[in-house]
C-alpha positions in Angstrom: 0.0 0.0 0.0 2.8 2.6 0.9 4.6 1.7 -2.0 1.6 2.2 -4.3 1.0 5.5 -2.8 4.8 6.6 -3.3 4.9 5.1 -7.0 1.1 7.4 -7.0 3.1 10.6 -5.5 5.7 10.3 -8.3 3.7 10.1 -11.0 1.8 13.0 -10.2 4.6 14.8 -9.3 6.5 14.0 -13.0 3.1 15.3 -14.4 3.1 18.4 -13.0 6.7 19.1 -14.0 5.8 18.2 -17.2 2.9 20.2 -17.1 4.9 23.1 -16.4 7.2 22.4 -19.2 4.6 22.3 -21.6 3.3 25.9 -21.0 6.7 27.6 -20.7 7.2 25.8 -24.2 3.6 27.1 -25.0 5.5 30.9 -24.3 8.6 30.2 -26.0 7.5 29.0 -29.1 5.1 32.2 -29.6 7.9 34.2 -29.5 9.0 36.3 -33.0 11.6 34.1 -34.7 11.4 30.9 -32.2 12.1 27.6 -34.2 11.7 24.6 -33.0 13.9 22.4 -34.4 17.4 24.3 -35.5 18.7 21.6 -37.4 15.7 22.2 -39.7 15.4 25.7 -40.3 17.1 27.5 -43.1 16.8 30.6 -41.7 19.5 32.7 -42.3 20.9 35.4 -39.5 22.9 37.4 -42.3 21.2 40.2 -44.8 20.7 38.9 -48.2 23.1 40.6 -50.6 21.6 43.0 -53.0 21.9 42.1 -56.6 21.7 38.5 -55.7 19.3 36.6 -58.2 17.5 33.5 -57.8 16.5 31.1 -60.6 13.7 28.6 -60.3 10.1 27.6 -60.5 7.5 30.1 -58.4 4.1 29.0 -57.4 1.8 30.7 -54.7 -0.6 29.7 -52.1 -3.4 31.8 -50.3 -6.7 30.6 -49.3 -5.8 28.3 -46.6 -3.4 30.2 -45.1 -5.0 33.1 -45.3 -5.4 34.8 -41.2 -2.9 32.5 -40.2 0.7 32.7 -38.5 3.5 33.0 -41.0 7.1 31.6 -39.7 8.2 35.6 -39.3 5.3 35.4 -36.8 3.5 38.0 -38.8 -0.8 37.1 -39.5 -0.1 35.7 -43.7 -2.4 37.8 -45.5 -3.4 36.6 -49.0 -3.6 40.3 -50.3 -0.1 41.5 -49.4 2.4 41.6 -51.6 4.7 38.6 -50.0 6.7 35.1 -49.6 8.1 32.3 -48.8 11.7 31.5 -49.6 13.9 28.7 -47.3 16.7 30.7 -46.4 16.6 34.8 -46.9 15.9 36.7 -43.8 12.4 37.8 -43.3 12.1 41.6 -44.2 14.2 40.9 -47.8 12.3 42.6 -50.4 12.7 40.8 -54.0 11.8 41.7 -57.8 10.5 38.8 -59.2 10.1 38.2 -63.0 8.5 35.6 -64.6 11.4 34.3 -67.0 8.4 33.9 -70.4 6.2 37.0 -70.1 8.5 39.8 -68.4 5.4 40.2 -65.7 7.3 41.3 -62.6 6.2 42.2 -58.7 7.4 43.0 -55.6 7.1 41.2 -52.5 8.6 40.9 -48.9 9.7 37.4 -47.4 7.8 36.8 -44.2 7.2 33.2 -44.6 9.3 29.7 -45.3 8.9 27.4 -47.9 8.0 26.1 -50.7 8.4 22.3 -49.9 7.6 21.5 -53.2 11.1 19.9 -54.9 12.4 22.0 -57.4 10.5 25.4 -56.2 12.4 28.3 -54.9 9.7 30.9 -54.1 5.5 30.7 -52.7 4.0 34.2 -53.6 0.9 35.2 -51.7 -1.9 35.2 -54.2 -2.1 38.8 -54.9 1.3 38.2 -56.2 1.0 35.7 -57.8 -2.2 36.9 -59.9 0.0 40.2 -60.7 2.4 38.1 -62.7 0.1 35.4 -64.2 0.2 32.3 -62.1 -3.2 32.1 -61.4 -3.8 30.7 -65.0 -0.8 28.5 -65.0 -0.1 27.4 -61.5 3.8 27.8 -61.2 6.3 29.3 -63.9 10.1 29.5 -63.8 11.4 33.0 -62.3 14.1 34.8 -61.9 14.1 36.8 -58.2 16.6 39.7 -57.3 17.1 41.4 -53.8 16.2 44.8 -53.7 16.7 45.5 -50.5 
């Protein structure tokens, strides 16, 4: 009987530490530029170079992100002029230009991705109606910081 009450105590007692655990995690991982899992994150510390151009297929997403939290943190709006890239620093503003019509945009990374093999950028829709991929889906483009 003790020894079912002690085994008893200790459980509980592991519980609650692990309780607690959980909600200081809870606070940590809603902080602005808290990831998870380092190993996994191509985040990059550094400014992105201006003049630096990217080659590569673009696609964008929207509708079910829309109102939801990007990886910058910031609330992904399908109406702003943004991305996702896999390594720039959130805040790098890019030209992008769709390599076979010349249709260009600017957008901001705030979010990462795409983790589609062979894709190097997910524009917000906005942006990605302003340069045609609406009616196509994905196109190869060529993306240059700005700033």
């Amino acid at each position: 009987m003790i020894l079912s009450r002690v085994k008893f105590l200790s459980i509980l007692a592991v519980a609650a530490l692990l309780s607690g655990c959980a909600a200081a995690n809870a606070k940590i991982a809603s902080r602005k530029g808290y990831v998870r899992f380092p190993e996994k994150h191509y985040a990059s510390k550094e400014k992105a170079e201006i003049g630096t151009k990217l080659q590569g297929e673009a696609s964008y997403y929207g509708p079910g992100f829309h109102g939801k939290k990007t990886a910058s943190g910031e609330i992904f709006n399908q109406n702003d002029y943004t991305c996702a890239h896999k390594s720039l620093p959130f805040g790098t503003k890019l030209k992008v230009v769709r390599d076979d019509t010349g249709a260009s945009v600017v957008v901001r990374v705030n979010d990462r991705g795409p983790y589609v093999d062979g894709r190097i950028l997910d524009l917000s829709v906005v942006a990605g109606k302003d340069i045609g991929l609406d009616k196509v889906g994905h196109a190869k483009v060529t993306a240059t910081v700005i700033e």
